[in-house]
C-alpha positions in Angstrom: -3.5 21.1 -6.0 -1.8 20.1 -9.5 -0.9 16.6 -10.4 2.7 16.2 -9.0 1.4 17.2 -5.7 -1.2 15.0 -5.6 1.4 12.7 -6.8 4.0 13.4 -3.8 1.0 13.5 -1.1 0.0 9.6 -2.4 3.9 8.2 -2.5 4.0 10.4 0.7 0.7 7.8 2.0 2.6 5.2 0.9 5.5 6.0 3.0 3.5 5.8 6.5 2.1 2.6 5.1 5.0 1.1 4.9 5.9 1.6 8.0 3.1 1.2 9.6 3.1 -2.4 8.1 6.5 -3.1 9.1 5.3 -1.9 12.5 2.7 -4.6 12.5 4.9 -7.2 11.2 7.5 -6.6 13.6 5.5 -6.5 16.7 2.3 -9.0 15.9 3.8 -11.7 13.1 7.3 -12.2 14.1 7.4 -11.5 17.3 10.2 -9.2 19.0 13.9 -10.2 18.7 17.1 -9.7 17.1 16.3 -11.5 13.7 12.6 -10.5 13.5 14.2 -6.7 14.3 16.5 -7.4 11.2 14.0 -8.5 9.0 11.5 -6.4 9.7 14.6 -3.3 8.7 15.5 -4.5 5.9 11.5 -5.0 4.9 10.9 -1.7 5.4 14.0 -0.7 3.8 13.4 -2.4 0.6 9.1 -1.4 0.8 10.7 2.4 1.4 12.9 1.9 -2.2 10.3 0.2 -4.5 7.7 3.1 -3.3 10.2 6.2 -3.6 11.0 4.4 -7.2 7.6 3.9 -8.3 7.1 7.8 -6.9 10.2 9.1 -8.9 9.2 7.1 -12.1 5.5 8.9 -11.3 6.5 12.3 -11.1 8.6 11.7 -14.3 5.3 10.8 -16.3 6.1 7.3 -17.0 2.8 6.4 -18.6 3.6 2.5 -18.1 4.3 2.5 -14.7 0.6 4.5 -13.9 -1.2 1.7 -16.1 0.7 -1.4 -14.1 -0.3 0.5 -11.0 -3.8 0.9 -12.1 -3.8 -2.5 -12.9 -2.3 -4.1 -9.9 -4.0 -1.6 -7.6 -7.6 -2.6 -9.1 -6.7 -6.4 -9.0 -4.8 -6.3 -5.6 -7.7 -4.2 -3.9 -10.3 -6.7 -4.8 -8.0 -9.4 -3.2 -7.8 -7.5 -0.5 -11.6 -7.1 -0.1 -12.3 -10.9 -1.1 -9.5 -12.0 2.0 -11.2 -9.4 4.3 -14.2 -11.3 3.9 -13.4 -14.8 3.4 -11.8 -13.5 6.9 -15.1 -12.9 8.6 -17.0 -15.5 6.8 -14.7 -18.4 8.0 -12.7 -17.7 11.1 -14.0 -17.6 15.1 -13.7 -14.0 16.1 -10.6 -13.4 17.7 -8.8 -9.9 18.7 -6.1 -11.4 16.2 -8.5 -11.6 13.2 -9.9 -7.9 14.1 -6.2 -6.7 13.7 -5.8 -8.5 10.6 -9.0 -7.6 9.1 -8.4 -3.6 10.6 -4.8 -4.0 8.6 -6.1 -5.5 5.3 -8.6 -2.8 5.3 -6.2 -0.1 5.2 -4.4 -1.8 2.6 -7.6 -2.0 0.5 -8.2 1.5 1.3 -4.4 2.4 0.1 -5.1 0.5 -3.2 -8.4 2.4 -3.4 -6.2 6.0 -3.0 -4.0 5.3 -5.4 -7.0 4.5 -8.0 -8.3 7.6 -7.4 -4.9 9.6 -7.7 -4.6 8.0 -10.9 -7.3 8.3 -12.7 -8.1 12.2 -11.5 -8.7 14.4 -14.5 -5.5 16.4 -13.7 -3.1 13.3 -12.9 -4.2 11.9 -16.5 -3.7 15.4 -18.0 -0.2 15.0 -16.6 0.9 12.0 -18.3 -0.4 12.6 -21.7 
């Protein structure tokens, strides 16, 4: 698999994250109704632009936007992990904090991805 490939196949992750998480938000934060519906479109909507943007900007070897990514995927990963477990440490166990903790966890794990896309010999090769 070459680097725009693995390129597409991590925006592509992206993609079903971002819906996933506007699944989630839609049906366990804001509860179902007309304005939550809205929001929840027009969250996905904009999540859906910034990652077919960053994707686009990817695939065109944009050497700034892969550091900034590497960058705010290392720090936001670590966040991720340091909620998960302040999340465990701190709260009663509740079915609500498993689904929080199960969510953040695939964020971290996203963030993780997209390290590893980034910094694979052939991806680098790409945007030198």
């Amino acid at each position: 698999m070459n680097a725009k490939e693995k390129i597409e196949k991590l925006t592509n992750a992206w993609y079903g994250f971002d819906l996933f998480s506007s699944i989630v938000s839609f049906v366990f934060v804001s509860g179902i109704g007309i304005f939550s519906a809205i929001f929840s479109a027009l969250g996905l909507a904009v999540s859906l632009l910034i990652t077919w943007w960053i994707g686009r900007n990817l695939q065109r070897k944009s050497g700034l936007q892969r550091t900034v990514l590497l960058v705010f995927s290392t720090l936001f990963m670590l966040l991720g992990m340091l909620s998960i477990g302040q999340s465990l440490w701190a709260a009663e166990w509740s079915l609500s904090l498993f689904g929080y903790v199960a969510w953040s966890s695939i964020g971290v794990y996203m963030y993780a991805k997209s390290i590893n896309v980034l910094t694979d010999k052939e991806v680098r090769a790409h945007f030198a």
